[in-house]
N, C-alpha and C positions, 0 to 999 in steps of 0.2 A: 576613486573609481565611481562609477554614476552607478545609477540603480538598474541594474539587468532590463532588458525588456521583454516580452512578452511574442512571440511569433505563432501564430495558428496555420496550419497545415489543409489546405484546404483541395479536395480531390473531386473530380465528375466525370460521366462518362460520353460528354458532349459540352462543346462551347459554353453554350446559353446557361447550361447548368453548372458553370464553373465558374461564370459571371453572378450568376444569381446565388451564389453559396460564398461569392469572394464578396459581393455587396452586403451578404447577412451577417457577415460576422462582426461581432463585439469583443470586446475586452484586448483586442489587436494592438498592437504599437505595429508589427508587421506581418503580411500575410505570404505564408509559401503559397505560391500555386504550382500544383503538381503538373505538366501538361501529360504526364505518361497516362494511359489508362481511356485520354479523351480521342474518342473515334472521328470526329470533323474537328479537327484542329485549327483552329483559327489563330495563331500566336498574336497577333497584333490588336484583337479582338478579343483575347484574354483579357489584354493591359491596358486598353485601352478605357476610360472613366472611371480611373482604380481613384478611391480615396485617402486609401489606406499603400504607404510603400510596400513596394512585392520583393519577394523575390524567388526569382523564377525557375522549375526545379525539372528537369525529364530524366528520370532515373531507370537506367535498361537492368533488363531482367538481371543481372549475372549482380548487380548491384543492388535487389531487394525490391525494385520497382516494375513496373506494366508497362515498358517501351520495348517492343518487340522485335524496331525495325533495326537498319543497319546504323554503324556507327558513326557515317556521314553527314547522314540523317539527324540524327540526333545533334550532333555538332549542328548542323545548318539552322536547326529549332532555337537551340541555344544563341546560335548568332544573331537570330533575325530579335532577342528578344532585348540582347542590346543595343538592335541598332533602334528598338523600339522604344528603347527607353527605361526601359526594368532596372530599377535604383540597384537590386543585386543579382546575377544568375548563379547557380550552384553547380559547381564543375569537380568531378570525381577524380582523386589522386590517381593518376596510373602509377608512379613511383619518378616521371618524370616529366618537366614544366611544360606546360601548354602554353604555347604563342598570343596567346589571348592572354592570361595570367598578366603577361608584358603591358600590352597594351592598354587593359581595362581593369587593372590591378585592383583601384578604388572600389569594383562594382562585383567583385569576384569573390564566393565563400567557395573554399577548396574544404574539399567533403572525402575523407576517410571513415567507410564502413566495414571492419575487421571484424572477419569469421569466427576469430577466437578473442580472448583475453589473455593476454600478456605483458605484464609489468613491463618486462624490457624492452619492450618495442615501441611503447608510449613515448619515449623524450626521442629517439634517432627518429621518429617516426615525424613527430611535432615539427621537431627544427628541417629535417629537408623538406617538409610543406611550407613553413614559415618562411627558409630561404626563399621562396618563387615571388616571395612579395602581394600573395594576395591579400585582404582588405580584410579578412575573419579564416581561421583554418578550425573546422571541427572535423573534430573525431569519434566516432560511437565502434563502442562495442560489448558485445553482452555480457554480462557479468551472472555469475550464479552466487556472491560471497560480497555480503558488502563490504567487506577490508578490500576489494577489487574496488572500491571509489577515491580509496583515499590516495594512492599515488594519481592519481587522475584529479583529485582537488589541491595536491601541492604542483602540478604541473599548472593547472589553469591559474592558480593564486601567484605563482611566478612570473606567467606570460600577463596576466593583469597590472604587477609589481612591474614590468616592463613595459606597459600600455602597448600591449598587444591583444588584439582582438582575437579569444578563442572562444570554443564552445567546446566541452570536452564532456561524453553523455554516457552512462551504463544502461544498455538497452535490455529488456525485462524486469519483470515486480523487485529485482533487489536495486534496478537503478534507479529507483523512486527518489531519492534526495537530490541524484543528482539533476534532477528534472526542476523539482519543488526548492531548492536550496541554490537557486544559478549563484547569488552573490559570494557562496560557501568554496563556489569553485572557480570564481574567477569570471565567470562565463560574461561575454555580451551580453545575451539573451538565451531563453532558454524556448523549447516547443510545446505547444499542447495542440491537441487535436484526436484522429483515435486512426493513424496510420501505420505508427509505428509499438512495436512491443514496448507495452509501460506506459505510453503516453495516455495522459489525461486529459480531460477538456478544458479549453480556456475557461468556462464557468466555475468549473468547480476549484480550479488553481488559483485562480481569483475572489472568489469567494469564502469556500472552504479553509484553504490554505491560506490566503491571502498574501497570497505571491508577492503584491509590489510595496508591504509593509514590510516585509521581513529581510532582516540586512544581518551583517554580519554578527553583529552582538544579539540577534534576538536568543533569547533562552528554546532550548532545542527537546524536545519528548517525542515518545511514540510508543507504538504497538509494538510486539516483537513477537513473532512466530514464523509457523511454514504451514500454509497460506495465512498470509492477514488483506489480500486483494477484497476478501468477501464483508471485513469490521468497518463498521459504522463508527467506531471509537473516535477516529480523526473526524466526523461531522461533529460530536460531543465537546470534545477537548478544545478543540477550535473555537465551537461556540462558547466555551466557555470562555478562555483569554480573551476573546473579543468582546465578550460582555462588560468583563473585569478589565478592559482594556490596557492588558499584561501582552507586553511584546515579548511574545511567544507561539511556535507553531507546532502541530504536532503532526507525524509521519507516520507512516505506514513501512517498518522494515522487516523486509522478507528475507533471516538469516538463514543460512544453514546448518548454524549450530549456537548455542550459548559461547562461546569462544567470538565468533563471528562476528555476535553482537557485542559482545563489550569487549572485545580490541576495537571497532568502529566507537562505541560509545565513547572509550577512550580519547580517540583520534579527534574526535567532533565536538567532545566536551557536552554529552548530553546529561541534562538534568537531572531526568526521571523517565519512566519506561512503564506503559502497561506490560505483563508478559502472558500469551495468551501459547494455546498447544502447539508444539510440543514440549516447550522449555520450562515450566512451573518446577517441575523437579529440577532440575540442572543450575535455574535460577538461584532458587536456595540453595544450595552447593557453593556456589558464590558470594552471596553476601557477609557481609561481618557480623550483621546482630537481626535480626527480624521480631516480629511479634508474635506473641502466645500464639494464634493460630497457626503463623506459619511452621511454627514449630514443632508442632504436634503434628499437623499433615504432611509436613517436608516438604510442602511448595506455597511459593511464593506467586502472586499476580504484579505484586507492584514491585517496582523499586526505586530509588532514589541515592544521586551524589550525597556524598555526608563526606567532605574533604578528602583523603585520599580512598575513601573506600567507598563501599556499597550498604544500604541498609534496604532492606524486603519489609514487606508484611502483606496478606491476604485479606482482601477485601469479599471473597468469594460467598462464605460463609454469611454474613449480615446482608449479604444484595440478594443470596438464591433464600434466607428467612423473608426478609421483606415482601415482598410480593405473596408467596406462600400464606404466610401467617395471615392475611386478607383474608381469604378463601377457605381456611381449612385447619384444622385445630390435628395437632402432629401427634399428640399426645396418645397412647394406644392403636397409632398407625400399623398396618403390615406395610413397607414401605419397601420398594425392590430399586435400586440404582445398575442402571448399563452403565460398566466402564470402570477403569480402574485408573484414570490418570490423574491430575490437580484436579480437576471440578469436580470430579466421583469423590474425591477423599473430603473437598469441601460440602459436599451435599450428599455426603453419607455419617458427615461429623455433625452436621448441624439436625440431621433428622433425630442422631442418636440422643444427642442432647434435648431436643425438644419430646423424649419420650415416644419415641417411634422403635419399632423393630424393623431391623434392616437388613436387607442382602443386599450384598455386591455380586452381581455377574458381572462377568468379559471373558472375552474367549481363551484368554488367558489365564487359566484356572491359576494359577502361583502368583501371577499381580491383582489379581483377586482376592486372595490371600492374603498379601501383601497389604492393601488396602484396606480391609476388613479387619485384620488386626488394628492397624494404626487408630480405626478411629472406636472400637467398639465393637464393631456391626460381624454380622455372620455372609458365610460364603454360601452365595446359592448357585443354581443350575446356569447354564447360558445355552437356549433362550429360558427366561424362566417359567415355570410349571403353572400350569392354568389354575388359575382360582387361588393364586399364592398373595394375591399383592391387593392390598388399596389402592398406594398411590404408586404409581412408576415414575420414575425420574430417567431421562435418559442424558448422559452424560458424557456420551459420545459425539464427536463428530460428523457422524451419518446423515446425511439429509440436509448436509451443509452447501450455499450454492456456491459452484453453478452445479455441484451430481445431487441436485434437489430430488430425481426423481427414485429418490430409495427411502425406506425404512430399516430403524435396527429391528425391527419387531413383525412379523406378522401380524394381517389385520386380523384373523381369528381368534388369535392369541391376548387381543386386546379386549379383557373381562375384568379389568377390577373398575375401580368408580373413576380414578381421578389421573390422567396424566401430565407431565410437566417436561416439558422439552425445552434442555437448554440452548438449544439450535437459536437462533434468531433470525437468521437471514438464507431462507424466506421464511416469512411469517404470512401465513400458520404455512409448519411443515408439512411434509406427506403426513407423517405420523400422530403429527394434530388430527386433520383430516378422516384420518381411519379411524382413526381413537373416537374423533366427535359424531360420524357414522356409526361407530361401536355404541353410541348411548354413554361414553364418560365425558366427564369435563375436562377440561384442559387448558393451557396455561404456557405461553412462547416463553423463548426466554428474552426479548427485550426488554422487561422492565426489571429481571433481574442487572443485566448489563449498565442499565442506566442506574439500577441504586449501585452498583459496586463500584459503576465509573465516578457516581458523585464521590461517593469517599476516597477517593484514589486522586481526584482534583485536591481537595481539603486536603488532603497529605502533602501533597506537594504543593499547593498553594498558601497554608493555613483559613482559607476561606472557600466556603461552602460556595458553591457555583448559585447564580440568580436562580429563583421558583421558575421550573417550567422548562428552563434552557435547555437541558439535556434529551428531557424527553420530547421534546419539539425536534431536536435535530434528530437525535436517532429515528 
């Protein structure tokens, strides 16, 4: 099987600008041109001094696209674009073969776009596309579960075992792999652009990910949570293997539960896993053996293959000291943590230990509790009482993008000297912001991220990532 290619998706809302955006683009093996959406329609003038092969795409509304007109219409765009010349046109499954399919078979990708996910519809679905004889048959459909990728990567690995050209995609943040992993699923080529739910840019699939290195044996990691759309972790990780020039990529999977991700892990044979909220507890739940921190706080961030099982350990604890200990001597702290989930137990264990007095608030007074037992620390108010704290640590996801525009805290309420928010992204949060308005200092949490992620490389790699790498990419 050859090495997938690369397809950019390229849309405008007038000729000239569909030409000038089909001539900009890089990193192409092939380019979709959209014609739907374009008001002075020139077909011929689309395609016309393309350097890059097209192929050619008018998708009517009822199908997800901006072609409004009738469906004669549409067919006649689509004719005129073979008779133009367009190496592929994209022609939408009705459930029965279109006369053209016959004719222009070689130049034809037959396009199923399905409202829902359903396993069993997948292979009856495939093969009477496949019977019509066209040249590539893709299929997308949204996926909310990445176990929803894997009968869709034994389907396209069999239609590839058969030297059949398919593209088989999970539309939304859980179909991330199968976007960034085409070779894992068989696929011809895969898409990037920013048309479609999930898709990526040709830039960053190629560089980041490094789309057209990675084949089927490459070693497999990633992020795992619900959202991980907003983690920098994959720009870290990435830069890392590539420095160490380790064939390996690292993903971005948006599961919906611990279960989710490693029946997938399973299915995919993944390495090693950041794990980031909600799953840190349920992780460790999971694993066969972890390390002393994880132990003590009951979550884990990392994890890793060890033959047939799972090994954990927290990296949280030594990445939210680092950065800290620069700044600020913990020792007879009043110290107050929001939150009660893996990073609260991590950065309310480590305050404890470095001689800090600590409250745990969240608005759930009993995982509050919960928390503050585990490591030590005492249970305070939520929000907490003014004049109680030095340093605040928040430890929630509040303020996380893209709902950047909130705080866990009112700005009034912000009175002690020093705050630390392990938010990263965006940096400085609101809550920097106010805080730094308020007269404290304050402290994002990227560089905790990047000292936790260095040791979470080393674990899994047994080598410490190059000086500099991680925090340049993040």
């Amino acid at each position: 099987m050859q090495r997938p290619q690369l397809c950019v998706t390229v849309t405008a809302g007038s000729t000239a600008e569909l030409r000038r955006r089909r001539d900009a683009t890089v990193d192409a093996d092939l380019i979709e041109l959209r014609l739907d959406g374009v008001r002075d329609l020139d077909v011929k003038g689309a395609i016309q001094g393309r350097q890059t092969p097209v192929i050619v795409t008018c998708r009517g509304v009822r199908d997800g696209g901006r072609f409004d007109g009738s469906e004669n219409e549409r067919r006649r765009l689509i004719d005129e674009a073979l008779t133009c010349g367009a190496e592929f046109v994209d022609l939408e499954w009705t459930g029965s073969p279109d006369p053209r399919i016959a004719a222009e078979a070689s130049r034809v990708v037959l396009s199923s776009h399905l409202s829902t996910f359903d396993a069993s519809e997948l292979e009856p679905c495939y093969r009477a596309m496949r019977a019509t004889g066209a040249a590539v048959v893709k299929i997308a459909a949204p996926v909310d579960h990445l176990m929803d990728l894997v009968p869709m990567a034994v389907l396209g690995r069999r239609a590839a075992v058969n030297d059949e050209r398919a593209v088989l995609l999970g539309m939304g943040p859980a179909g991330a792999p199968s976007r960034l992993l085409a070779s894992r699923f068989g696929a011809c080529w895969s898409y990037a652009g920013s048309v479609a739910p999930g898709q990526f840019s040709a830039a960053r699939m190629v560089r980041e990910f490094r789309y057209r290195d990675i084949g089927v044996d490459s070693e497999l990691y990633g992020v795992v949570g619900n959202p991980v759309g907003h983690s920098v972790s994959p720009a870290m990780h990435n830069a890392g293997f590539a420095a160490a020039g380790r064939d390996a990529v690292y993903l971005p999977l948006t599961a919906a539960d611990a279960d989710d991700f490693f029946g997938f892990a399973e299915a995919f044979g993944l390495t090693g896993a950041s794990v980031t909220a909600p799953f840190k507890g349920a992780a460790f739940e999971r694993v066969a053996t972890t390390d002393d921190v994880g132990r003590r706080i009951g979550a884990v961030n990392t994890v890793r293959r060890c033959g047939e099982d799972w090994q954990g350990m927290n990296s949280d604890v030594p990445g939210f000291l680092e950065p800290l200990t620069d700044r600020l001597a913990c020792k007879g702290l009043r110290a107050t943590v929001l939150g009660a989930g893996g990073a609260a137990r991590a950065a309310a264990l480590a305050l404890v230990e470095g001689g800090a007095s600590v409250d745990v608030c969240a608005r759930v007074k009993a995982r509050a509790e919960e928390t503050a037992g585990v490591c030590g620390a005492q249970v305070g108010t939520f929000p907490p009482v003014p004049g109680s704290w030095d340093l605040l640590v928040n430890a929630t996801p509040v303020g996380t993008s893209p709902k950047s525009d909130v705080s866990p805290m009112p700005s009034s309420a912000l009175d002690g000297g020093f705050v630390y928010d392990l938010v990263y992204n965006p940096n400085p949060t609101r809550l920097m912001r106010e805080a730094a308005a308020q007269g404290c200092a304050t402290l994002g949490g990227l560089e905790m991220l990047v000292a936790q992620a260095e040791r979470q490389f080393e674990w899994w790699t047994g080598a410490r990532p190059a000086d500099s790498v991680f925090a340049t990419a993040a």
